[in-house]
Structure formats: C-alpha cells, structure tokens
N, CA, C and O atoms as a CHARMM CRD file, in Angstrom:
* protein
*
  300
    1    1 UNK  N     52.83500 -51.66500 -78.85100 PROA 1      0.00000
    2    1 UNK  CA    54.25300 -51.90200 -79.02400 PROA 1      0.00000
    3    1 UNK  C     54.74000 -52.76600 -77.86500 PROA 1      0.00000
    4    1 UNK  O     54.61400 -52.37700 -76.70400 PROA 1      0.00000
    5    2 UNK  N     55.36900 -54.08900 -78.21500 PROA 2      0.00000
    6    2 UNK  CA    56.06700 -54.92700 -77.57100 PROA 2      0.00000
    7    2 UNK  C     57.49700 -53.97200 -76.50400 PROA 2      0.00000
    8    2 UNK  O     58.17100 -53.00200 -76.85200 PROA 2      0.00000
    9    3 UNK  N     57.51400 -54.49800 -75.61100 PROA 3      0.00000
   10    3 UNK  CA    59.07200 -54.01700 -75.08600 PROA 3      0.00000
   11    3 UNK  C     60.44600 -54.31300 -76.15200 PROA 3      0.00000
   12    3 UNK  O     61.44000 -53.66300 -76.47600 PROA 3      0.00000
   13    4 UNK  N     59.89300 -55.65400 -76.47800 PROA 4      0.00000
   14    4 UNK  CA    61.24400 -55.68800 -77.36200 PROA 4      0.00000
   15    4 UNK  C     61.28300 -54.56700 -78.54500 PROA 4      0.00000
   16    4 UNK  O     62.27900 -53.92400 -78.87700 PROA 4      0.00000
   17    5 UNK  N     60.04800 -54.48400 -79.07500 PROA 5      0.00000
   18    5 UNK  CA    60.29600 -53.80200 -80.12000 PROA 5      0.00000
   19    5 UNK  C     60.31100 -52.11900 -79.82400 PROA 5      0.00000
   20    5 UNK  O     60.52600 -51.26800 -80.68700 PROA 5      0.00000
   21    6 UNK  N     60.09300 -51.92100 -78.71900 PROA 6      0.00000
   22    6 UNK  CA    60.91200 -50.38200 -78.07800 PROA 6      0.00000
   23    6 UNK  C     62.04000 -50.45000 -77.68000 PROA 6      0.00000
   24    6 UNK  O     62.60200 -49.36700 -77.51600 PROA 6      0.00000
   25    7 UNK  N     62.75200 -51.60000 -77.39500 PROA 7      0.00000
   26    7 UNK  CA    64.22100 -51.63800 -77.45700 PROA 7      0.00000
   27    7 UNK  C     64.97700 -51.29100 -79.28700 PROA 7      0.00000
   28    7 UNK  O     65.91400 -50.53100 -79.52900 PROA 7      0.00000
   29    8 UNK  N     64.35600 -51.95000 -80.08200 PROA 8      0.00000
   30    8 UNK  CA    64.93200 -51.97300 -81.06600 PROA 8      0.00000
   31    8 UNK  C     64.63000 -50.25500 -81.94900 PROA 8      0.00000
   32    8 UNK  O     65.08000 -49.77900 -82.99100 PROA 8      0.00000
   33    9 UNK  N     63.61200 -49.71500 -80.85400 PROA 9      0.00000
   34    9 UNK  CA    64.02000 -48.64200 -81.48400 PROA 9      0.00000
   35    9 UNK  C     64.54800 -47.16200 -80.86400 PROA 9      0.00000
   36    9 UNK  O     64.25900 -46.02800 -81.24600 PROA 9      0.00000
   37   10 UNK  N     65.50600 -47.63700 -79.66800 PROA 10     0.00000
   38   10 UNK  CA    65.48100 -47.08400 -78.60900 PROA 10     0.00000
   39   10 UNK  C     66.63300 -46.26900 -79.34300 PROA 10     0.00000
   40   10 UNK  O     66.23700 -45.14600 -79.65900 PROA 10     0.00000
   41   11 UNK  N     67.58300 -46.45600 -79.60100 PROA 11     0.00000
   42   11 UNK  CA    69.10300 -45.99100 -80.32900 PROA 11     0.00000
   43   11 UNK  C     68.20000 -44.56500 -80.95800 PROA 11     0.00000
   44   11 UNK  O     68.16000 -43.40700 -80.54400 PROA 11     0.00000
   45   12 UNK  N     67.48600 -45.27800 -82.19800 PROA 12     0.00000
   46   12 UNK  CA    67.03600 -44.11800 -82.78600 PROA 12     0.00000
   47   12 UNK  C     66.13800 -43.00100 -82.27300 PROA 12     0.00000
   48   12 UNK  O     65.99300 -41.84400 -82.66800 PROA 12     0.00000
   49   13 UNK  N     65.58300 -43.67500 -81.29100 PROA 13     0.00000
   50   13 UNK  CA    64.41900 -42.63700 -80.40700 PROA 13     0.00000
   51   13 UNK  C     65.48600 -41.64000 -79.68300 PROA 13     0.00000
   52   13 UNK  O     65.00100 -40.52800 -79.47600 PROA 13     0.00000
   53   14 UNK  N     66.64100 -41.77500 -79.31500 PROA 14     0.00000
   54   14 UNK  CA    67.75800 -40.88700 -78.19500 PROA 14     0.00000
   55   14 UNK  C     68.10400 -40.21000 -79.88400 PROA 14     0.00000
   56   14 UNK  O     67.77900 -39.05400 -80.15600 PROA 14     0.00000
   57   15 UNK  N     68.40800 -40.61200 -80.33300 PROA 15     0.00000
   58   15 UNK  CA    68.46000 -39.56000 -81.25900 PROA 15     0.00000
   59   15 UNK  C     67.64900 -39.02600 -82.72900 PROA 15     0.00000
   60   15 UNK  O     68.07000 -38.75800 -83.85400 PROA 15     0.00000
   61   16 UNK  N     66.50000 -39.02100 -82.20400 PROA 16     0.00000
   62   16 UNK  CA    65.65600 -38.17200 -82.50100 PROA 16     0.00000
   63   16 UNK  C     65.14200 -38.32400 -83.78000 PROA 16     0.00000
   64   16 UNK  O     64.44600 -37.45200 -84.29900 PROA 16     0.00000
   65   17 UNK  N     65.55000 -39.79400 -84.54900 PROA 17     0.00000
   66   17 UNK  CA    65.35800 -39.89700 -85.82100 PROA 17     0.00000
   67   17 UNK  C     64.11400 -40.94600 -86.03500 PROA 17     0.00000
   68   17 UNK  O     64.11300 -41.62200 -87.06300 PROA 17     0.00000
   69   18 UNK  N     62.96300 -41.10500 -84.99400 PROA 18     0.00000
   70   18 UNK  CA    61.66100 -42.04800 -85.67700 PROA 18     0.00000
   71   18 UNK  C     60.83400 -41.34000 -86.03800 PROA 18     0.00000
   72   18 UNK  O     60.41100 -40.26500 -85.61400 PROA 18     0.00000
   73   19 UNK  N     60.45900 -42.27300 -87.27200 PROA 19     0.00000
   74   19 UNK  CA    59.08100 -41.30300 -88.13400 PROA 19     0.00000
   75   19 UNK  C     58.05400 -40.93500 -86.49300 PROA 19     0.00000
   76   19 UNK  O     58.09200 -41.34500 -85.33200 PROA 19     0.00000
   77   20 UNK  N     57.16000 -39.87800 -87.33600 PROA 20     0.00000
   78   20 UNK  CA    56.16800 -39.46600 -86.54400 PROA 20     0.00000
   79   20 UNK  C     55.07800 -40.91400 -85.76300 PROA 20     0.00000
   80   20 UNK  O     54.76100 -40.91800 -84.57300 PROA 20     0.00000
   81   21 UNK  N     54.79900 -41.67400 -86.45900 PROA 21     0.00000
   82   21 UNK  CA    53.92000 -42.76200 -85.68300 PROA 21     0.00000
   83   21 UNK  C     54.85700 -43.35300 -85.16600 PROA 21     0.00000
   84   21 UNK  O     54.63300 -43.59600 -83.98100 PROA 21     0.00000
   85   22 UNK  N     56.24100 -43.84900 -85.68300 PROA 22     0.00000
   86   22 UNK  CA    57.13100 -44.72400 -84.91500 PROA 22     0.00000
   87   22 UNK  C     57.51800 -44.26100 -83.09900 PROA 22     0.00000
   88   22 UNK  O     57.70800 -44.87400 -82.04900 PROA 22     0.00000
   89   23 UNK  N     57.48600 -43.04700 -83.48600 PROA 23     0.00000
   90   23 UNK  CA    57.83200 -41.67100 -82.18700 PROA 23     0.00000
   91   23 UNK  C     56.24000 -41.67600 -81.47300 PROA 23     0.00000
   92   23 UNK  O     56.39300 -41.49800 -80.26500 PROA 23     0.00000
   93   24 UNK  N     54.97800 -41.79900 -81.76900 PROA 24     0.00000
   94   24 UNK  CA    53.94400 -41.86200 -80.75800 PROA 24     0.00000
   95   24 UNK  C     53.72400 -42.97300 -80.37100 PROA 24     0.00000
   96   24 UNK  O     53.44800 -43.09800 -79.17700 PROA 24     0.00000
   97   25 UNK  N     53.77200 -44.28300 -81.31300 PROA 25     0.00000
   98   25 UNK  CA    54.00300 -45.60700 -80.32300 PROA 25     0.00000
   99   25 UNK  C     54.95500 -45.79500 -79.41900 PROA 25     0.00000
  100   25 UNK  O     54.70800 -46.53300 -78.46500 PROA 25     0.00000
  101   26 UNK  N     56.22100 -45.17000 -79.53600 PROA 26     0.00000
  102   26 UNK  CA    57.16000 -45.76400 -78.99200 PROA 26     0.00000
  103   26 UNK  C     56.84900 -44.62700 -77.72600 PROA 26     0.00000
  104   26 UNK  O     57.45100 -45.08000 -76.75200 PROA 26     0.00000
  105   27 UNK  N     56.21500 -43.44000 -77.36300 PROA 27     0.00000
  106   27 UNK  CA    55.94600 -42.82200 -76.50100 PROA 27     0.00000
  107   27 UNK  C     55.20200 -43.57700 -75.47800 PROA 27     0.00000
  108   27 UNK  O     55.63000 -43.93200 -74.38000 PROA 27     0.00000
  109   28 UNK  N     54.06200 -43.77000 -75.96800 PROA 28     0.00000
  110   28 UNK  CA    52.64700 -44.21600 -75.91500 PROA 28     0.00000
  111   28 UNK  C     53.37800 -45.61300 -75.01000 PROA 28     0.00000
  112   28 UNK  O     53.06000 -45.56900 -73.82200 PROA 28     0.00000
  113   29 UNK  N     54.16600 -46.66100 -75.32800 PROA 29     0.00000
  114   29 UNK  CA    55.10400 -47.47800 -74.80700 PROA 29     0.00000
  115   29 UNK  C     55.53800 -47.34400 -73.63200 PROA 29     0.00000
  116   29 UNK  O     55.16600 -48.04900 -72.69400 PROA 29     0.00000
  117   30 UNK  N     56.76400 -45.99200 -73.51100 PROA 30     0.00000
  118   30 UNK  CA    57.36100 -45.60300 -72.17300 PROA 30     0.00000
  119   30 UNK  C     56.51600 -45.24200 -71.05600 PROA 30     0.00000
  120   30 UNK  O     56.81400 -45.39700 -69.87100 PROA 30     0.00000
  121   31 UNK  N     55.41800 -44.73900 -71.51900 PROA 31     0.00000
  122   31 UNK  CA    54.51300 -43.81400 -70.74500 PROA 31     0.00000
  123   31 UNK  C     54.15200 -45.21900 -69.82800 PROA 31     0.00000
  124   31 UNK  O     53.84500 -44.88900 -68.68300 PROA 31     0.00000
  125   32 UNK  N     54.12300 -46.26100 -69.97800 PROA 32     0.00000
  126   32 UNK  CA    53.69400 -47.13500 -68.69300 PROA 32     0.00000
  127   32 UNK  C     54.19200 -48.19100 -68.62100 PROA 32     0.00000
  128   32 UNK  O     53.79700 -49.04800 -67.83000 PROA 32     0.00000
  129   33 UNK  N     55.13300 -48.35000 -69.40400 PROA 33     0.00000
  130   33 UNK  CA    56.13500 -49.65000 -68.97900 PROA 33     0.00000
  131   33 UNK  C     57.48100 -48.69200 -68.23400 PROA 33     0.00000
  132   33 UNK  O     58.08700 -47.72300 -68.69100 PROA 33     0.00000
  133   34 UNK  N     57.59600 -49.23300 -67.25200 PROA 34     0.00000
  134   34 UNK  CA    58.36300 -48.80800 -66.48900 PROA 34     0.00000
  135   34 UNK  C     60.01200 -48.99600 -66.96300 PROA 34     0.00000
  136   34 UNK  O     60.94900 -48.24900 -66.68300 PROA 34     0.00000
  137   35 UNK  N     60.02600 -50.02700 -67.62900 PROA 35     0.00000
  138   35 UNK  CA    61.61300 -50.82200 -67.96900 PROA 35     0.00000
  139   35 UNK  C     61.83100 -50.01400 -68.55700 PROA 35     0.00000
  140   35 UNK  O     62.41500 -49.02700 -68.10900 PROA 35     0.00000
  141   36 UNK  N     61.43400 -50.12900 -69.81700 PROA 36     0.00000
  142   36 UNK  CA    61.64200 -49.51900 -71.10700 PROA 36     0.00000
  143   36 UNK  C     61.98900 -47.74700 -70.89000 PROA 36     0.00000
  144   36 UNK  O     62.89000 -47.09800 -71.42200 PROA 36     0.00000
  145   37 UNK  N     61.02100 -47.31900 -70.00800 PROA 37     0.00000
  146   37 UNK  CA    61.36500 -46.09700 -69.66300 PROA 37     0.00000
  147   37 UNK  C     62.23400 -45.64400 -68.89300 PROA 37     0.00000
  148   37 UNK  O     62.43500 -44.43000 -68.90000 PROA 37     0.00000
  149   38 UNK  N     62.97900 -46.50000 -68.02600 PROA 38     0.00000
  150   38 UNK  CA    64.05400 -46.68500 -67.67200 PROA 38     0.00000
  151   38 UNK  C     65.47100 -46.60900 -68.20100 PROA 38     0.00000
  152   38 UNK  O     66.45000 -45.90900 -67.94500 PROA 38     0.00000
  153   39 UNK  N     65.15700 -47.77100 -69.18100 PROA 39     0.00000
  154   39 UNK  CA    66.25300 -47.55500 -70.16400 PROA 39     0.00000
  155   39 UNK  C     66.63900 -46.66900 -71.28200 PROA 39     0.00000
  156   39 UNK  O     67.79800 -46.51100 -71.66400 PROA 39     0.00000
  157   40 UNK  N     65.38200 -45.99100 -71.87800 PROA 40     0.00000
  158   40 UNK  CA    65.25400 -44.57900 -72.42500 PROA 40     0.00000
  159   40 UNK  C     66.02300 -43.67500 -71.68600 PROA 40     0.00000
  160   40 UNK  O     66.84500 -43.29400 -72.52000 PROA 40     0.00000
  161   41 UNK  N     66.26000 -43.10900 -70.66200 PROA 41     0.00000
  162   41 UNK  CA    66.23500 -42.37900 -69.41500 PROA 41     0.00000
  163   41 UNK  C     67.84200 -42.60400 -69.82300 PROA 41     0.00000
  164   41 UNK  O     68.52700 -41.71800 -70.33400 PROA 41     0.00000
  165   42 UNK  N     68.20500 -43.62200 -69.58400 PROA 42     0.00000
  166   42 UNK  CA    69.65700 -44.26300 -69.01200 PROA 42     0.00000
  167   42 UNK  C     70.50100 -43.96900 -70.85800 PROA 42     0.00000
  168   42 UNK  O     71.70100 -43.86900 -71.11200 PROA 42     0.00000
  169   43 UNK  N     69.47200 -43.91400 -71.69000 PROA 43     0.00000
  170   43 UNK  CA    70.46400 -44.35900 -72.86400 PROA 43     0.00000
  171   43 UNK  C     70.19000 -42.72400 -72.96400 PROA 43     0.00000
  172   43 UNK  O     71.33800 -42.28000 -72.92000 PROA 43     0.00000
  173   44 UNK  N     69.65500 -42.04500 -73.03000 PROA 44     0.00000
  174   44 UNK  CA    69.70200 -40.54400 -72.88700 PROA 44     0.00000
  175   44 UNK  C     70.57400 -39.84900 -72.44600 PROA 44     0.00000
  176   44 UNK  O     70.76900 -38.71700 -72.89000 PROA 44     0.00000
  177   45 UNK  N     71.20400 -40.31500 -71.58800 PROA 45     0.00000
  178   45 UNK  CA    72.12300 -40.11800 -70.25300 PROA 45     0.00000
  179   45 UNK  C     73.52100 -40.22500 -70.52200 PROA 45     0.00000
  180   45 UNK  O     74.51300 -39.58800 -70.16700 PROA 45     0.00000
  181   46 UNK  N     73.25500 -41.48500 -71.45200 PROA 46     0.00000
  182   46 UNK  CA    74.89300 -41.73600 -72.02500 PROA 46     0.00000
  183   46 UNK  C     75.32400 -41.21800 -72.91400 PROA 46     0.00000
  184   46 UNK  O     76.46900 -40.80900 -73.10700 PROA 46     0.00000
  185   47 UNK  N     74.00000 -41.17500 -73.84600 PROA 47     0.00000
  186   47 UNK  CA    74.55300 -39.90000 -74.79100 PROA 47     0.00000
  187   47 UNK  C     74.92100 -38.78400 -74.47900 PROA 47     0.00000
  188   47 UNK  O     76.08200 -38.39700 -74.61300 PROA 47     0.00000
  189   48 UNK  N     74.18700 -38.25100 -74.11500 PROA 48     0.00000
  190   48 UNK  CA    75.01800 -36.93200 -73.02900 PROA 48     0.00000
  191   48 UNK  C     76.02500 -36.67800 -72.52400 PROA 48     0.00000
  192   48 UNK  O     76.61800 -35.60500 -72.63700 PROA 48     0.00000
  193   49 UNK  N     76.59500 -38.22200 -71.48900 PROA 49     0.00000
  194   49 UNK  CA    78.19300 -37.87500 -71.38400 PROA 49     0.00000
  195   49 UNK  C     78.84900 -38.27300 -72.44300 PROA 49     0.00000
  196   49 UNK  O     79.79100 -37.53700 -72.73500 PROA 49     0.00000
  197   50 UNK  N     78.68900 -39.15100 -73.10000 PROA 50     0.00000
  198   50 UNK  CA    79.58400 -39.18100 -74.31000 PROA 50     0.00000
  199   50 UNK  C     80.14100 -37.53700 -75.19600 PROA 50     0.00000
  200   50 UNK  O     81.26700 -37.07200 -75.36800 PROA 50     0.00000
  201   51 UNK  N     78.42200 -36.90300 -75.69500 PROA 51     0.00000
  202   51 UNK  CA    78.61700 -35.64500 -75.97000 PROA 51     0.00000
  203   51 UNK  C     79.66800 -35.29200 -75.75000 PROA 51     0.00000
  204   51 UNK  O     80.70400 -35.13600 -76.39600 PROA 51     0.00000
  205   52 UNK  N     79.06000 -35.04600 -73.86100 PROA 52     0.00000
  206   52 UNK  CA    80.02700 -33.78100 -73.67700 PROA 52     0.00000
  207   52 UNK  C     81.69500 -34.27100 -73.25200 PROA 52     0.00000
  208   52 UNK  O     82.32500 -33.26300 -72.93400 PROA 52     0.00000
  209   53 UNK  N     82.34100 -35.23200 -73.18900 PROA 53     0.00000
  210   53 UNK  CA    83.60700 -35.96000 -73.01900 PROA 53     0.00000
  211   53 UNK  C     84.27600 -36.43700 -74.56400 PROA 53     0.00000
  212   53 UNK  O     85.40500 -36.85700 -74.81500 PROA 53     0.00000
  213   54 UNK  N     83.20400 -36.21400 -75.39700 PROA 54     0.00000
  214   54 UNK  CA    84.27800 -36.48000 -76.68800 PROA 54     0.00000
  215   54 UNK  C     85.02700 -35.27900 -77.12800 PROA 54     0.00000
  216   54 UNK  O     84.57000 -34.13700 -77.17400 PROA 54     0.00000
  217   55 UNK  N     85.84700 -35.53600 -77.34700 PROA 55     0.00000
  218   55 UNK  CA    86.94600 -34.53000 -78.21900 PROA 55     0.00000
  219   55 UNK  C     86.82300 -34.14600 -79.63000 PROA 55     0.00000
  220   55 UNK  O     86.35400 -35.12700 -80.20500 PROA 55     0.00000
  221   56 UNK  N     87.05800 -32.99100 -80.64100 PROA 56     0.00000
  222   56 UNK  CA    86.49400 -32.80900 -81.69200 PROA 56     0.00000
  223   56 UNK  C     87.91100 -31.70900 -82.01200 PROA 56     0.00000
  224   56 UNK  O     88.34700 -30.62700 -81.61800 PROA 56     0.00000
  225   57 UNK  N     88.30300 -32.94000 -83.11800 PROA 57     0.00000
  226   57 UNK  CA    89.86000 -32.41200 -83.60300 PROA 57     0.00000
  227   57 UNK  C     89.49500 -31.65000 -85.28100 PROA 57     0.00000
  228   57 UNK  O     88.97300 -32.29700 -86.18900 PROA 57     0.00000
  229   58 UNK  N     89.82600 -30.45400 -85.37700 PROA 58     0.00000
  230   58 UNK  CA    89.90800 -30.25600 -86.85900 PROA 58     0.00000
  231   58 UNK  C     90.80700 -30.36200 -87.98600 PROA 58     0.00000
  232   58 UNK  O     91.83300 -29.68900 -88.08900 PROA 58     0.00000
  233   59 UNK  N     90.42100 -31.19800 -88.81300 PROA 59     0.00000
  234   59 UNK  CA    91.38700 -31.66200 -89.85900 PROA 59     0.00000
  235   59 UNK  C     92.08400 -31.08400 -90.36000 PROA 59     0.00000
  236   59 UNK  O     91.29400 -30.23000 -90.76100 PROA 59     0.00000
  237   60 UNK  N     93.40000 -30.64500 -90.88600 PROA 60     0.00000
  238   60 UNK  CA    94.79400 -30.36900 -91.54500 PROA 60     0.00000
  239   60 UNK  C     94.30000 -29.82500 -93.09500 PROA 60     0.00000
  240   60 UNK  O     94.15000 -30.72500 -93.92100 PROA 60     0.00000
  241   61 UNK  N     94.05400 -28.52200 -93.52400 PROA 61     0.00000
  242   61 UNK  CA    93.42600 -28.26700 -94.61600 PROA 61     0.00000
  243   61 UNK  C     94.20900 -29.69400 -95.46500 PROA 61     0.00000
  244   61 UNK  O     93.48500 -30.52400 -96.01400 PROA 61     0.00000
  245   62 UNK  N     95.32300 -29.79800 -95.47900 PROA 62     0.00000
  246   62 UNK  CA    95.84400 -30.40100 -96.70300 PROA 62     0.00000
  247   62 UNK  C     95.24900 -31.91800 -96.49600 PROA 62     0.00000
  248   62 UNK  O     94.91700 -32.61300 -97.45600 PROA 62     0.00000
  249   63 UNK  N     95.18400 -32.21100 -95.56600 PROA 63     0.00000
  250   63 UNK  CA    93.82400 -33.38000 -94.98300 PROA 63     0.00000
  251   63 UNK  C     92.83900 -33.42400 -96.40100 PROA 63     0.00000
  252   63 UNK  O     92.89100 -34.13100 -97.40700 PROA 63     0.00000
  253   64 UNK  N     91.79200 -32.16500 -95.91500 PROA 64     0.00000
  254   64 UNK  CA    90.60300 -32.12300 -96.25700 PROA 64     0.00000
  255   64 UNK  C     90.85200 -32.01000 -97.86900 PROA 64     0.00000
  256   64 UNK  O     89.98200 -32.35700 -98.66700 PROA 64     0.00000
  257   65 UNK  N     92.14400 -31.48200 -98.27900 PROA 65     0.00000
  258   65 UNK  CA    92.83400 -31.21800 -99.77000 PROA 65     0.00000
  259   65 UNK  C     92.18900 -32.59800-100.62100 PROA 65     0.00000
  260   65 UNK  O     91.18400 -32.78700-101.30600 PROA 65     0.00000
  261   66 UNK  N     93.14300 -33.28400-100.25300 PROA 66     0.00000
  262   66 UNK  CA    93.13900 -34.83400-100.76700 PROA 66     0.00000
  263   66 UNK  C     92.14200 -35.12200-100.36000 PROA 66     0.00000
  264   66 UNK  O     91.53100 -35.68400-101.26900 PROA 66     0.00000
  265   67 UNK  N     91.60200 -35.08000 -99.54200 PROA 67     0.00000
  266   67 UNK  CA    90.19500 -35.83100 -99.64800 PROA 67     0.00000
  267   67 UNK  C     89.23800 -35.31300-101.02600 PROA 67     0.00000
  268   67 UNK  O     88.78700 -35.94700-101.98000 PROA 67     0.00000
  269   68 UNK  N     89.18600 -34.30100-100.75800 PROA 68     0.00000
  270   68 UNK  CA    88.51600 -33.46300-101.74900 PROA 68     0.00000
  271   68 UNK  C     88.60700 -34.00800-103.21400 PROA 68     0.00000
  272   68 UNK  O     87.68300 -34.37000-103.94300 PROA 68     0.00000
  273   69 UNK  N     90.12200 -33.97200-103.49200 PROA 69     0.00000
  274   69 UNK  CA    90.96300 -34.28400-104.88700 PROA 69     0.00000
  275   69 UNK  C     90.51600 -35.63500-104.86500 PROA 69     0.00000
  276   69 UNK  O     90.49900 -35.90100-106.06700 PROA 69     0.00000
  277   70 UNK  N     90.19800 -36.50300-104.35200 PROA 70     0.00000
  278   70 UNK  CA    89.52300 -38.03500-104.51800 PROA 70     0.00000
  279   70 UNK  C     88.78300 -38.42000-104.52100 PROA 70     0.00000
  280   70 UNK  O     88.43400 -39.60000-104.54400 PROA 70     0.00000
  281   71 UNK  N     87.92800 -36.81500-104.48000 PROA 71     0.00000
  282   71 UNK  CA    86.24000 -37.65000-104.73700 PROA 71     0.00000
  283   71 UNK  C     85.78800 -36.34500-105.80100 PROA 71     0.00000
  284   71 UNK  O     84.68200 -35.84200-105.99700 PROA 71     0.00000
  285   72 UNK  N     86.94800 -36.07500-106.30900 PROA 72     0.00000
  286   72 UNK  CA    86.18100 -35.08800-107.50400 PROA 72     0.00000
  287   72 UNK  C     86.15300 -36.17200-108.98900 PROA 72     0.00000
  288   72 UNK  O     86.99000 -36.98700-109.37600 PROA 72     0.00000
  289   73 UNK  N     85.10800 -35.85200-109.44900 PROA 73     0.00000
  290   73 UNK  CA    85.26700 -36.17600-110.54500 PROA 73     0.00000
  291   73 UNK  C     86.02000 -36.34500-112.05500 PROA 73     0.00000
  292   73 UNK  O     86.25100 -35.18300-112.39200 PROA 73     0.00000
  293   74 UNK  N     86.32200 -36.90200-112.71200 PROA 74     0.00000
  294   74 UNK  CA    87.37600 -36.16900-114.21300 PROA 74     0.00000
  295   74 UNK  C     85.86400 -35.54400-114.91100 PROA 74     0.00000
  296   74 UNK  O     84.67200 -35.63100-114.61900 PROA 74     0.00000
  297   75 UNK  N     86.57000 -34.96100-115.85500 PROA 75     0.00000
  298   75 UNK  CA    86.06900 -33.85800-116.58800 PROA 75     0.00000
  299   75 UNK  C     85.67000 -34.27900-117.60200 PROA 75     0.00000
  300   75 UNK  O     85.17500 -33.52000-118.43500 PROA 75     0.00000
C-alpha cells in the first residue's frame, strides 16, 4: 500500500469501517511508515474531540411526527 492510498483510506480506517484485507493492508502500512502513522494518530484524535464537544439535541416529538407522516406510505 502506497501512502497515498492510506490516506484515502484513512477517514474510514478512524472509523472503523474497512473490509477485513482493506484494514490489514492499511495496518501492515502504518506499522512502518512513520507519516501515515502519524496522521492516523492525529485524525483519531480529532475525532475524539469532536465526539466529545459536540452537542446532541433531541427532536420535538411533533418534529419526529411529520417526519414520520412523510415518509409513510398511502395505502
């Protein structure tokens, strides 16, 4: 695996979504390129504060009402 192409799958590697070989190359990668593992590290990191600094508002039943009522089907 190229560096570039462990960048391009770096987003998805922080969150946890590469197939099983995509996830041992892209290991197999960090394990001795220093950059790349760097920036793994760092984009890990941000997710994290993002996590924990976002706010998480719950919607207005009558919100979730209409939503509901607009994606039901007719009969």
């Amino acid at each position: 695996m190229t560096c570039k192409e462990a960048m391009a799958l770096m987003s998805a590697a922080v969150d946890g979504e590469l197939s099983n070989i995509e996830q041992e190359a892209f290991e197999r990668h960090i394990a001795w390129c220093v950059n790349c593992s760097r920036e793994f590290q760092e984009a890990k990191k941000t997710k994290r504060i993002v996590r924990e600094k976002i706010v998480r508002f719950k919607a207005p039943q009558s919100l979730v009402n209409s939503i509901m009522k607009l994606t039901e089907t007719p009969s």
